[in-house]
PDB file of N, CA, C and O in Angstrom:
ATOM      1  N   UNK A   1     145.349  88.282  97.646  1.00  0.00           N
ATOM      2  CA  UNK A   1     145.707  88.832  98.937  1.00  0.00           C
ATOM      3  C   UNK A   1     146.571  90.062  98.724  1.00  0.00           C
ATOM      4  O   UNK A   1     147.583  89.777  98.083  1.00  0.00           O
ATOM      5  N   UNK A   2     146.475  91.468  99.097  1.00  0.00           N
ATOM      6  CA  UNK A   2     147.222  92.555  99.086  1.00  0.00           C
ATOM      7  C   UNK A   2     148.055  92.709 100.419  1.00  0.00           C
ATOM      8  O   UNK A   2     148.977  93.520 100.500  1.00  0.00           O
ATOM      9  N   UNK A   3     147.621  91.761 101.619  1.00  0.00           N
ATOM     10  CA  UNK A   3     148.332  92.372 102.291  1.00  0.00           C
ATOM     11  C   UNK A   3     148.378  90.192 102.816  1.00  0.00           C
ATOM     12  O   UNK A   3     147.555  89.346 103.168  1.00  0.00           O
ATOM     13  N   UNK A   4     149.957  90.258 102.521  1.00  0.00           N
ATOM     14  CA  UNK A   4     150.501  88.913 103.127  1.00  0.00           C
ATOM     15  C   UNK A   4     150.456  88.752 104.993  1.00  0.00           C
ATOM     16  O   UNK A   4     150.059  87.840 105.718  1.00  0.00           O
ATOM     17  N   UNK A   5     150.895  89.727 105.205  1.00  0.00           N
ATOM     18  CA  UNK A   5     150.706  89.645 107.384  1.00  0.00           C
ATOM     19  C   UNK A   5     149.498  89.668 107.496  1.00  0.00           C
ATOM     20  O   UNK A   5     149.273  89.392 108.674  1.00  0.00           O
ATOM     21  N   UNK A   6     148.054  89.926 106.682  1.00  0.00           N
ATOM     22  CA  UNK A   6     147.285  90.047 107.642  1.00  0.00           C
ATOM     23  C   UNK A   6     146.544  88.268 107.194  1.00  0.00           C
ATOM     24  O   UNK A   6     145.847  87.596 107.954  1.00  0.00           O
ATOM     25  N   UNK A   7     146.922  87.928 105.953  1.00  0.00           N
ATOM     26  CA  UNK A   7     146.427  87.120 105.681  1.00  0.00           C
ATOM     27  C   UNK A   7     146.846  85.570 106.229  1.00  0.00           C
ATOM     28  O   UNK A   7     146.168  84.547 106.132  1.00  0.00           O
ATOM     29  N   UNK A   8     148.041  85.720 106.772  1.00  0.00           N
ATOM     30  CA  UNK A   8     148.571  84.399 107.501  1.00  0.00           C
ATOM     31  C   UNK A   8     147.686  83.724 108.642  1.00  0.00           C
ATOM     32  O   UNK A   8     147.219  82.590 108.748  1.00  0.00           O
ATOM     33  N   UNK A   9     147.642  84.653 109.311  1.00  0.00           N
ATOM     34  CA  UNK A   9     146.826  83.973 110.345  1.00  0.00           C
ATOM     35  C   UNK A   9     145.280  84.797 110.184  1.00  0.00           C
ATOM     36  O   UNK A   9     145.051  85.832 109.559  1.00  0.00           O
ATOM     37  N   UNK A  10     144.356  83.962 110.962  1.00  0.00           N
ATOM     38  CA  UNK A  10     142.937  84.526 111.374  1.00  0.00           C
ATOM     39  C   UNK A  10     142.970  85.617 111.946  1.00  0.00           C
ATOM     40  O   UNK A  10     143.867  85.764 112.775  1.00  0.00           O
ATOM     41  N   UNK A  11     142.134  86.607 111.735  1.00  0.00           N
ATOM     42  CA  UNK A  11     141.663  87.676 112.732  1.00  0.00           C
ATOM     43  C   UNK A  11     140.333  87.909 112.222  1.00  0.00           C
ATOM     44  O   UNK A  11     139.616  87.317 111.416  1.00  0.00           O
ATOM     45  N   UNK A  12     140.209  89.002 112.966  1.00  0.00           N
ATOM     46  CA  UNK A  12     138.962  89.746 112.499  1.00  0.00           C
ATOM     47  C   UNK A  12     138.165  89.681 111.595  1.00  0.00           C
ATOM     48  O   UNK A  12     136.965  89.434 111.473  1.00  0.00           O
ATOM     49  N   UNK A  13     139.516  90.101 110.572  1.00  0.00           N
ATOM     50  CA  UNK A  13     138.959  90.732 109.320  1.00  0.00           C
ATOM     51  C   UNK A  13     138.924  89.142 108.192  1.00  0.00           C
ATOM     52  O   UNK A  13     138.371  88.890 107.122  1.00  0.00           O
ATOM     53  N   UNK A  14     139.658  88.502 108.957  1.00  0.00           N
ATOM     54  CA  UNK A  14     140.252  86.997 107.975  1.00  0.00           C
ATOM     55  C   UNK A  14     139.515  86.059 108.426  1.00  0.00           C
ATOM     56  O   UNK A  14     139.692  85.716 109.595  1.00  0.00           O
ATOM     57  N   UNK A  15     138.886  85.650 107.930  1.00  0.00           N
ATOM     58  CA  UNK A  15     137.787  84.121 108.708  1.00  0.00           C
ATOM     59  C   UNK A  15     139.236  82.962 108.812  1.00  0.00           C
ATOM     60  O   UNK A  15     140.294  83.262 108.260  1.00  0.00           O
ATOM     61  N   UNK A  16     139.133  82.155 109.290  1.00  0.00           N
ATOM     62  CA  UNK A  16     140.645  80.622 109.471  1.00  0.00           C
ATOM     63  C   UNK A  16     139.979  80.315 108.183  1.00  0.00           C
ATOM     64  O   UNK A  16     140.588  80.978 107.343  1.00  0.00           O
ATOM     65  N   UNK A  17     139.065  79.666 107.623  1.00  0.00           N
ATOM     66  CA  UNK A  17     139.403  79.236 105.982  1.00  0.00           C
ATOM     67  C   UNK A  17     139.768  80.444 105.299  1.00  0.00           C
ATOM     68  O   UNK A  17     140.061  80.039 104.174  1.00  0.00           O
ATOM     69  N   UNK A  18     139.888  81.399 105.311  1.00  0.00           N
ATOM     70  CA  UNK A  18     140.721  81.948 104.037  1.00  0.00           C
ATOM     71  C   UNK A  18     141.797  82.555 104.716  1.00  0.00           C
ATOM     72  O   UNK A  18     142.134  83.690 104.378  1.00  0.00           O
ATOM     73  N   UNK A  19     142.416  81.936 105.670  1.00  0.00           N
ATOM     74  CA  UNK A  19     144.066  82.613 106.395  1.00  0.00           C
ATOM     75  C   UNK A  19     144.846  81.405 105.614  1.00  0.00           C
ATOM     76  O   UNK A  19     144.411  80.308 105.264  1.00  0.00           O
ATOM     77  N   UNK A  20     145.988  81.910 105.479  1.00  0.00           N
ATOM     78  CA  UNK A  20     147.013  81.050 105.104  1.00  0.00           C
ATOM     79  C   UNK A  20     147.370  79.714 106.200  1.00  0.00           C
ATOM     80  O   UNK A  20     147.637  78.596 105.759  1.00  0.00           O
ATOM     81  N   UNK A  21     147.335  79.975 107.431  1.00  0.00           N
ATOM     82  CA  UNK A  21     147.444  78.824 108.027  1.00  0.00           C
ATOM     83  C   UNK A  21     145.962  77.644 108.162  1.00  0.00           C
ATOM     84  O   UNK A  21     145.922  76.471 108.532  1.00  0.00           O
ATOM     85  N   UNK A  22     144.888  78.565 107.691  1.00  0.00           N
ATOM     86  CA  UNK A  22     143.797  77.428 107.473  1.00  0.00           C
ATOM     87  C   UNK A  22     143.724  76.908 106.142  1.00  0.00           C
ATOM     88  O   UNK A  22     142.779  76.120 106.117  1.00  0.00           O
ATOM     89  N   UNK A  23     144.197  76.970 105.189  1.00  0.00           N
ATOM     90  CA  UNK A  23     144.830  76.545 103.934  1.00  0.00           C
ATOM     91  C   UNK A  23     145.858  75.449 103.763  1.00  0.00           C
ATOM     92  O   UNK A  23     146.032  74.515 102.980  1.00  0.00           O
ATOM     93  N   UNK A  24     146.644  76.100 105.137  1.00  0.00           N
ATOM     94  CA  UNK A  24     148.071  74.525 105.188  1.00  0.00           C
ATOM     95  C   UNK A  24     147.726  73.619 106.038  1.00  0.00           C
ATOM     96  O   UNK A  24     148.255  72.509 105.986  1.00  0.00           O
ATOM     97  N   UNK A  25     146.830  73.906 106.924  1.00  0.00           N
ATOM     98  CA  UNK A  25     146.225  72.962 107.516  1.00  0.00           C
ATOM     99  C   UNK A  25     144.709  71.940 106.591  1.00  0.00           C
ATOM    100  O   UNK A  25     144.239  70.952 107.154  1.00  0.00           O
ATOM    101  N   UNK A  26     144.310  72.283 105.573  1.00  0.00           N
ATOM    102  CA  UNK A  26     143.501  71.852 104.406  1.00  0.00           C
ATOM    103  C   UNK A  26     144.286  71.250 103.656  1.00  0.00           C
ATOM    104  O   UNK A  26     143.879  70.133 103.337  1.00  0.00           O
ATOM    105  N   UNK A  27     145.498  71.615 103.138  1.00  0.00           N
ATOM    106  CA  UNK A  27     146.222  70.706 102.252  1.00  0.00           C
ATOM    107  C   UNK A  27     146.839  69.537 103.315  1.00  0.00           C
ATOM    108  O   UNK A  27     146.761  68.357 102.971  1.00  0.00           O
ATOM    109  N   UNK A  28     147.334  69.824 104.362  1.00  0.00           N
ATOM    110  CA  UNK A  28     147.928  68.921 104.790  1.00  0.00           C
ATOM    111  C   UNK A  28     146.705  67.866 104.910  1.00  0.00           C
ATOM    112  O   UNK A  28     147.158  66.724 104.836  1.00  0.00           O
ATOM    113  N   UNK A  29     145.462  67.883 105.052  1.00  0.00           N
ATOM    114  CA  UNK A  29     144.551  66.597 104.915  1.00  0.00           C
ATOM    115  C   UNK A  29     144.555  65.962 103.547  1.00  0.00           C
ATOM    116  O   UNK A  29     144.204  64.802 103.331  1.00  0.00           O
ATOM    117  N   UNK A  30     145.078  67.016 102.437  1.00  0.00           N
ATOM    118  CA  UNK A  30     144.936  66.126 100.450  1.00  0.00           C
ATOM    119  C   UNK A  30     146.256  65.525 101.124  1.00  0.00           C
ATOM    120  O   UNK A  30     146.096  64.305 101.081  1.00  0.00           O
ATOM    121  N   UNK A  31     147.294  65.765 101.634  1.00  0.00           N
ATOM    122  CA  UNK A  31     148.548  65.262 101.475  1.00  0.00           C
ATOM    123  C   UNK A  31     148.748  63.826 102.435  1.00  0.00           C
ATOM    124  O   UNK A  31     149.787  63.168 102.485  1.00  0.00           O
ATOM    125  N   UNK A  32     147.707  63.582 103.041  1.00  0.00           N
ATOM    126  CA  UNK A  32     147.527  62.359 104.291  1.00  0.00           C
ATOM    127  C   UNK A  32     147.838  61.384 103.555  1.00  0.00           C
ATOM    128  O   UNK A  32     149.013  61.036 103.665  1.00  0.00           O
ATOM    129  N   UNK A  33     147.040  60.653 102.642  1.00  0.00           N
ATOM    130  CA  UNK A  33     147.362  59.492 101.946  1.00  0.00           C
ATOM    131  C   UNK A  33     148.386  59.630 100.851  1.00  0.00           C
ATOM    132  O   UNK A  33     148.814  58.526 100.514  1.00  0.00           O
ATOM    133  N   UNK A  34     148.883  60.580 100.229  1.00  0.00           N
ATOM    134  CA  UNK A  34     149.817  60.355  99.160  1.00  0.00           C
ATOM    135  C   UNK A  34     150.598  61.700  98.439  1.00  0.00           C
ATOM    136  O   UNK A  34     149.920  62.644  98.031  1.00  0.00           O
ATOM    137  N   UNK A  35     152.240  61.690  98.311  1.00  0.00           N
ATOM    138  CA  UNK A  35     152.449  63.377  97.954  1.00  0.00           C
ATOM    139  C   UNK A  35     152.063  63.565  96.769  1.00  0.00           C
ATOM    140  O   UNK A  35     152.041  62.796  95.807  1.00  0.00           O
ATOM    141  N   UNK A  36     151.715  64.776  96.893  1.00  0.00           N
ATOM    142  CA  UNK A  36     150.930  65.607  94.946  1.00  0.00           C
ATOM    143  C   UNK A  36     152.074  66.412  94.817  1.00  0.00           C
ATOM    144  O   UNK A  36     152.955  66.632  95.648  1.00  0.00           O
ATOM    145  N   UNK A  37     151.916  66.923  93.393  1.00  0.00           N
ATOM    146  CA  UNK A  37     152.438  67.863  93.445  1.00  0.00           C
ATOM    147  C   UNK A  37     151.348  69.380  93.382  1.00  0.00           C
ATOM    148  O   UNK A  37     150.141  69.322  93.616  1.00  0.00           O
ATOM    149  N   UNK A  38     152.015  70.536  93.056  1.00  0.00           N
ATOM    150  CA  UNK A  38     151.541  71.913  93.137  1.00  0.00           C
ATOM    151  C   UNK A  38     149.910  71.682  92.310  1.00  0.00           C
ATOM    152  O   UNK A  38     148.785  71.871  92.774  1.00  0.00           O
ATOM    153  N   UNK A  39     150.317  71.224  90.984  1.00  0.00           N
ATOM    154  CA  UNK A  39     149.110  71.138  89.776  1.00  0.00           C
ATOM    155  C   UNK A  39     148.056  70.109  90.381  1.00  0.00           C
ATOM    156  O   UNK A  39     146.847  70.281  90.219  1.00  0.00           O
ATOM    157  N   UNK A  40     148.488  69.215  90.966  1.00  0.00           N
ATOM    158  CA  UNK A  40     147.381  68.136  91.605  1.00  0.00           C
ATOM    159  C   UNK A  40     146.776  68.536  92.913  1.00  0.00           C
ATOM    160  O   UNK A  40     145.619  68.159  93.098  1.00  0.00           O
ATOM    161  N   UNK A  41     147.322  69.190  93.794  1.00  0.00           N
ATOM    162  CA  UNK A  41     146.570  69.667  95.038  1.00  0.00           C
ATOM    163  C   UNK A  41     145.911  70.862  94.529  1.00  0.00           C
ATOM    164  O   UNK A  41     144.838  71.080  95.093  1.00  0.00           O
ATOM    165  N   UNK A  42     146.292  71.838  93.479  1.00  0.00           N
ATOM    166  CA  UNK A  42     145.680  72.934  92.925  1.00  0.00           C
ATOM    167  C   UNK A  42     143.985  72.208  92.432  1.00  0.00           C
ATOM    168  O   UNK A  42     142.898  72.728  92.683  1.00  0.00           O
ATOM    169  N   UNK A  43     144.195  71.043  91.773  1.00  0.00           N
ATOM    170  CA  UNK A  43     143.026  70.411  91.046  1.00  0.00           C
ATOM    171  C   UNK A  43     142.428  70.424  92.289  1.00  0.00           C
ATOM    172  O   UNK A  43     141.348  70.996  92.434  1.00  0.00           O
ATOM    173  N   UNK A  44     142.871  69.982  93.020  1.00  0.00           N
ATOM    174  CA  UNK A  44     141.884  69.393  94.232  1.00  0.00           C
ATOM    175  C   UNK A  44     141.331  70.494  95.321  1.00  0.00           C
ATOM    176  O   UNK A  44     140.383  70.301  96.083  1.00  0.00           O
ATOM    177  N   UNK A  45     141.819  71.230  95.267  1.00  0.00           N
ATOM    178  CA  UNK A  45     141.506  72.359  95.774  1.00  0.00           C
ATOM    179  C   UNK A  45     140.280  72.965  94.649  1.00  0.00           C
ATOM    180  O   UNK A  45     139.458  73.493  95.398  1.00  0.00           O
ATOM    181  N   UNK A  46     140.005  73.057  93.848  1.00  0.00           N
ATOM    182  CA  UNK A  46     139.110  73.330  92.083  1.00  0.00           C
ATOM    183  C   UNK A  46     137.657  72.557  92.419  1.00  0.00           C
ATOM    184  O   UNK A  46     136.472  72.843  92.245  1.00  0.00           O
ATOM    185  N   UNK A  47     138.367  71.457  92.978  1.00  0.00           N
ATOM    186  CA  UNK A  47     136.986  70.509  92.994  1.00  0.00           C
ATOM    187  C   UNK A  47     135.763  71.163  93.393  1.00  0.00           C
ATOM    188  O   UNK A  47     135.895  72.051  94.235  1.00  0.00           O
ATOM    189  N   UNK A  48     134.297  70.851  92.857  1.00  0.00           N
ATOM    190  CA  UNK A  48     133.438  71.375  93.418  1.00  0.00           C
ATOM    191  C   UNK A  48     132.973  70.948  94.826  1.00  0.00           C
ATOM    192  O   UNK A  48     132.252  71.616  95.567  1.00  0.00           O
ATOM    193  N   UNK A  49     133.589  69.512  95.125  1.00  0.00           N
ATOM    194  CA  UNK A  49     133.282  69.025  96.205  1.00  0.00           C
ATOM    195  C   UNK A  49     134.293  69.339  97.105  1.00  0.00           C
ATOM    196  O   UNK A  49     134.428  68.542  98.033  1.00  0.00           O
ATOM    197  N   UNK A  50     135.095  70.371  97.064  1.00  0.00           N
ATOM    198  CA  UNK A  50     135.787  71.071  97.957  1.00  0.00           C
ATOM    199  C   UNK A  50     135.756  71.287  98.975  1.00  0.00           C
ATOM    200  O   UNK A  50     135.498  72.490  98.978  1.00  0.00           O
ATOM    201  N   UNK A  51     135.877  70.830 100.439  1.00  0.00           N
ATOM    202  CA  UNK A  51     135.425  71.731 101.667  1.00  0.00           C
ATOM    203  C   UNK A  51     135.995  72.783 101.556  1.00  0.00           C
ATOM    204  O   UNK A  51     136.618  72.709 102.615  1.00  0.00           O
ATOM    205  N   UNK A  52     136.407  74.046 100.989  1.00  0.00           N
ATOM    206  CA  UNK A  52     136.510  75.139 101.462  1.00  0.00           C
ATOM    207  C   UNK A  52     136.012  75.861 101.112  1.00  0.00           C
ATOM    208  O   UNK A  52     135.610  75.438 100.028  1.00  0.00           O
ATOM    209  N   UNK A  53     135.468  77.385 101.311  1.00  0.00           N
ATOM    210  CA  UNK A  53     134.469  78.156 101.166  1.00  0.00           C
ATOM    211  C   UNK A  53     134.680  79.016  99.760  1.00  0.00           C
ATOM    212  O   UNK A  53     133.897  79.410  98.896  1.00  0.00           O
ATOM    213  N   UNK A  54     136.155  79.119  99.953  1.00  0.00           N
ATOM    214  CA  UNK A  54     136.893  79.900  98.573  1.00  0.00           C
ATOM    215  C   UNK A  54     138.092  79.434  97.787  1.00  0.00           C
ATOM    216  O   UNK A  54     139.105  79.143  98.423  1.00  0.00           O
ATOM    217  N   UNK A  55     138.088  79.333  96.499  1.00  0.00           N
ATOM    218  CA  UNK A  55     138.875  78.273  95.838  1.00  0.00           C
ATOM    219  C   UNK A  55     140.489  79.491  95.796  1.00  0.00           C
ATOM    220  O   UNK A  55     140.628  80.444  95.029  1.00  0.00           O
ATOM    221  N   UNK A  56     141.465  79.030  96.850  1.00  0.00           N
ATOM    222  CA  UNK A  56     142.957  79.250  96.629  1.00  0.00           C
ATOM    223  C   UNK A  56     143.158  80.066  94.922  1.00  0.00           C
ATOM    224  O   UNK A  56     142.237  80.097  94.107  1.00  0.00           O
ATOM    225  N   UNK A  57     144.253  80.538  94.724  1.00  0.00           N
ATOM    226  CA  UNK A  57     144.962  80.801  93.647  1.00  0.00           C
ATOM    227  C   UNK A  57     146.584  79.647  93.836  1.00  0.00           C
ATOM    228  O   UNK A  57     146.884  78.957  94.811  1.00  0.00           O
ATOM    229  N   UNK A  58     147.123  79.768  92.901  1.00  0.00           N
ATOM    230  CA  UNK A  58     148.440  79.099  92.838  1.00  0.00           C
ATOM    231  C   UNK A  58     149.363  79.351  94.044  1.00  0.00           C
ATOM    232  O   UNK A  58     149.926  78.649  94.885  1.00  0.00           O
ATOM    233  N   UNK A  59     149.230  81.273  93.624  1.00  0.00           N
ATOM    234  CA  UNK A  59     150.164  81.670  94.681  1.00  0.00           C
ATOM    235  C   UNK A  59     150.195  81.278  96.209  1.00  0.00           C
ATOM    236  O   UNK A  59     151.077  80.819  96.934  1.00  0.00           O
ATOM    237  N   UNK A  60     148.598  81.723  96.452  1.00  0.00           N
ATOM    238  CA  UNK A  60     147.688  81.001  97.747  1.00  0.00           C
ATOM    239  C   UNK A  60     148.442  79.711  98.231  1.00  0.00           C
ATOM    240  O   UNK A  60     148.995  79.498  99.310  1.00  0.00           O
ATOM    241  N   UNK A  61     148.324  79.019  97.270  1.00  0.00           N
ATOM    242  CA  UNK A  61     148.699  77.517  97.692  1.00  0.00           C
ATOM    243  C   UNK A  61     150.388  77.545  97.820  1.00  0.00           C
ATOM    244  O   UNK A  61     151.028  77.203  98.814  1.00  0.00           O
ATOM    245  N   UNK A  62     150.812  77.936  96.818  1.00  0.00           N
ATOM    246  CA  UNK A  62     152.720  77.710  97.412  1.00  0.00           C
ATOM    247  C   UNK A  62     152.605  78.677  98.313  1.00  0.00           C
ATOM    248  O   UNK A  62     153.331  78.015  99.055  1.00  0.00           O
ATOM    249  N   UNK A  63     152.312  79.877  99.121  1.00  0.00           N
ATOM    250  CA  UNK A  63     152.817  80.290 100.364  1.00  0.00           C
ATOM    251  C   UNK A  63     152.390  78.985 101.292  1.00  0.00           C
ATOM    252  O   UNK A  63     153.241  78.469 102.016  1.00  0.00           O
ATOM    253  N   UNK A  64     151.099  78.495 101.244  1.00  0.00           N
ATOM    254  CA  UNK A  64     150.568  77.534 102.297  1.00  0.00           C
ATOM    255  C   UNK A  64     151.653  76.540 102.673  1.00  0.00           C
ATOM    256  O   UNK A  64     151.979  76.315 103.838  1.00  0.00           O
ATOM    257  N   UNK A  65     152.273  75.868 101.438  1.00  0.00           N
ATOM    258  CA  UNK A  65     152.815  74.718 101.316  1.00  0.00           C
ATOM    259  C   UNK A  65     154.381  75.225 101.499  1.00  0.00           C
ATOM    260  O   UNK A  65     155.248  74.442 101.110  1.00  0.00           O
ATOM    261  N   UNK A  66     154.785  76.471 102.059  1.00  0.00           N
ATOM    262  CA  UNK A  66     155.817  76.732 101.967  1.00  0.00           C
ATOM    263  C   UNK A  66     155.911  76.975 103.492  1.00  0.00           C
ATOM    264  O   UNK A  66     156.826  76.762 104.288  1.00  0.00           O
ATOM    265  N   UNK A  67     154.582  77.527 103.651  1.00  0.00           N
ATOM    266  CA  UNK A  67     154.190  77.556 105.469  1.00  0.00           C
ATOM    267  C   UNK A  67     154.428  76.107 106.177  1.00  0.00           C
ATOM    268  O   UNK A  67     154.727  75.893 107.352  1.00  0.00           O
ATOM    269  N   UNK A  68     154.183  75.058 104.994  1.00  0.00           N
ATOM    270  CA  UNK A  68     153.803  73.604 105.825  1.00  0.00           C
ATOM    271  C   UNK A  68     156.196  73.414 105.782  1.00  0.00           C
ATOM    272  O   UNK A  68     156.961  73.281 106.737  1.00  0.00           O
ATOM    273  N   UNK A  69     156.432  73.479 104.645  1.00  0.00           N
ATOM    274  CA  UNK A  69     157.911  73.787 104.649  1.00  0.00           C
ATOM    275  C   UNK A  69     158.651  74.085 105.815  1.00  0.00           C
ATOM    276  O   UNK A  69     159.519  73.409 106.367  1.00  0.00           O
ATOM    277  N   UNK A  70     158.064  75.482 106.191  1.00  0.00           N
ATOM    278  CA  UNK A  70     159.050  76.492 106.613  1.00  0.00           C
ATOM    279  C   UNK A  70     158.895  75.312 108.368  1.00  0.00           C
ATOM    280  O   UNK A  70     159.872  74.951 109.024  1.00  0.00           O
ATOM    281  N   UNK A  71     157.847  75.073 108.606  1.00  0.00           N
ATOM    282  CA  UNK A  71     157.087  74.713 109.786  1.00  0.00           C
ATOM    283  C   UNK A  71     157.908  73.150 110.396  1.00  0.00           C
ATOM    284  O   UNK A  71     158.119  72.629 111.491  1.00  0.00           O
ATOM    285  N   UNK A  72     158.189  72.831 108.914  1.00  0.00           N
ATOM    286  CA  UNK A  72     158.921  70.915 109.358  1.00  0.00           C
ATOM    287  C   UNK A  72     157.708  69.925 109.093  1.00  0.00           C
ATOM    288  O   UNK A  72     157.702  68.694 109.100  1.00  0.00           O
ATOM    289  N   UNK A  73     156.800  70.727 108.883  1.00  0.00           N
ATOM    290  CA  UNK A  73     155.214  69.805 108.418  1.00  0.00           C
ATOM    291  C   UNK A  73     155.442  68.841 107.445  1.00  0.00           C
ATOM    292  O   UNK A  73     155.220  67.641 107.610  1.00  0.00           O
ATOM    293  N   UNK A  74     156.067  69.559 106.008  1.00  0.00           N
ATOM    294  CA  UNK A  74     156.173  68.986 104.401  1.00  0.00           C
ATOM    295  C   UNK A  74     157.556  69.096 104.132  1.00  0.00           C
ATOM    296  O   UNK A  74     158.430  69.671 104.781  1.00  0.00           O
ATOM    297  N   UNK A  75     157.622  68.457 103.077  1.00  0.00           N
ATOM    298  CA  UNK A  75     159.181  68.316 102.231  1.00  0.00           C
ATOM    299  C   UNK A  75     158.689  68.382 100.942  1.00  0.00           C
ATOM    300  O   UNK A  75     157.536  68.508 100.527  1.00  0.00           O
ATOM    301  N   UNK A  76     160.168  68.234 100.155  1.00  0.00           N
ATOM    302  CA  UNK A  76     159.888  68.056  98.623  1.00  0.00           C
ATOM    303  C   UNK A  76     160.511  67.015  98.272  1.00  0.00           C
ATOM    304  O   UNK A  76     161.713  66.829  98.464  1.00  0.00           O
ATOM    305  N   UNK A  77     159.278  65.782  97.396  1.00  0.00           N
ATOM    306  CA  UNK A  77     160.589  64.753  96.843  1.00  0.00           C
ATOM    307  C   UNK A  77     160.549  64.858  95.672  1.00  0.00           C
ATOM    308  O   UNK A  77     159.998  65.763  95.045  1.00  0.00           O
ATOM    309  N   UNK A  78     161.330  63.625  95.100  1.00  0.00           N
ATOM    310  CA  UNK A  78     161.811  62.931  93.913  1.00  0.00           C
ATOM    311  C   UNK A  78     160.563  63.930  92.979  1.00  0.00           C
ATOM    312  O   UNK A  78     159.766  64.379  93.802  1.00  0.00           O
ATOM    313  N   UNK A  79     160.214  64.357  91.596  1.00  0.00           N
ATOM    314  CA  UNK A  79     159.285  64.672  90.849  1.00  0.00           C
ATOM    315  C   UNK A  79     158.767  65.879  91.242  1.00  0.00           C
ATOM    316  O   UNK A  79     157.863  66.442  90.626  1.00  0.00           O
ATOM    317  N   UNK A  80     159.448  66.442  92.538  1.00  0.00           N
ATOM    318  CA  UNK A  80     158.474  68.120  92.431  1.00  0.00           C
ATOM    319  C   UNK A  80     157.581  67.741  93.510  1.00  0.00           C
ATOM    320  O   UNK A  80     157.087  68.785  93.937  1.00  0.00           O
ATOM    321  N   UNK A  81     157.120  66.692  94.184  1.00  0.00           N
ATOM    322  CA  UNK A  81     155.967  65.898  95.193  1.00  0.00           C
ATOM    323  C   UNK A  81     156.012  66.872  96.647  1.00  0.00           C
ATOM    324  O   UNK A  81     157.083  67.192  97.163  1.00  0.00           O
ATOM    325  N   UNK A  82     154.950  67.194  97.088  1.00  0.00           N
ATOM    326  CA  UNK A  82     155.560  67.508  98.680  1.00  0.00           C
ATOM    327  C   UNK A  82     154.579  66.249  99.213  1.00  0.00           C
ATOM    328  O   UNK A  82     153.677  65.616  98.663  1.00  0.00           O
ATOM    329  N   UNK A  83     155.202  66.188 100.581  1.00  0.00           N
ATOM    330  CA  UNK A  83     154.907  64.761 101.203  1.00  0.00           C
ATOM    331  C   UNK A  83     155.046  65.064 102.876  1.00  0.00           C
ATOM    332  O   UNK A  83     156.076  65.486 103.400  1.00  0.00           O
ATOM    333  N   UNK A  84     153.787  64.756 103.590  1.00  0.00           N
ATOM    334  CA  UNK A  84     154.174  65.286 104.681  1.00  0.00           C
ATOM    335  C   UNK A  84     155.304  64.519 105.582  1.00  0.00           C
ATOM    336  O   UNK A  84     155.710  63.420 105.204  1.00  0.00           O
ATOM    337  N   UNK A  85     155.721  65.016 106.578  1.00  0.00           N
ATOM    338  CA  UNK A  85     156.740  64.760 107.344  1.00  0.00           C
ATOM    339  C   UNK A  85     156.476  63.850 108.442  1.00  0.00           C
ATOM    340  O   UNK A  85     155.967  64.526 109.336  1.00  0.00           O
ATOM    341  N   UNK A  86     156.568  62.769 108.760  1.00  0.00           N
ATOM    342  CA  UNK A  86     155.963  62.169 109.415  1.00  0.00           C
ATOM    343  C   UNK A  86     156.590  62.231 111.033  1.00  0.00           C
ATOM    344  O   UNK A  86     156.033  61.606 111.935  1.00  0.00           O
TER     345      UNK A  86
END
């Protein structure tokens, strides 16, 4: 992503799977049953059986999960884990 504002949300030019908020809304479904950490939702995001159209980078994923953060969505526990907020 070169340009972080345009990529947060959907527009035009951004389809919702590759905006940052359609990303934190994708992890927050790996994070339903159990917290991962960064390297394990990254795997899962890798998967070929992926629903999403384009496989994240690292960075990709900690803004998402920092979006789910900033939002009151996720936390961080014990081991590095984020875990959603119930």
């Amino acid at each position: 992503m070169t340009h972080l504002e345009l990529a947060v949300a959907p527009h035009e030019h951004i389809r919702f799977a590759d905006s940052l908020v359609g990303l934190a809304g994708y992890v927050r479904t790996l994070l339903a049953d159990a917290p991962r950490t960064l390297d394990e939702l990254l795997a899962q995001l890798e998967r070929p059986d992926s629903l999403l159209p384009s496989r994240p980078d690292m960075g990709e994923l900690a803004l998402a999960v920092t979006l789910l953060y900033a939002i009151g969505a996720a936390r961080l526990t014990d081991g590095d884990r984020v875990e959603l907020v119930a």
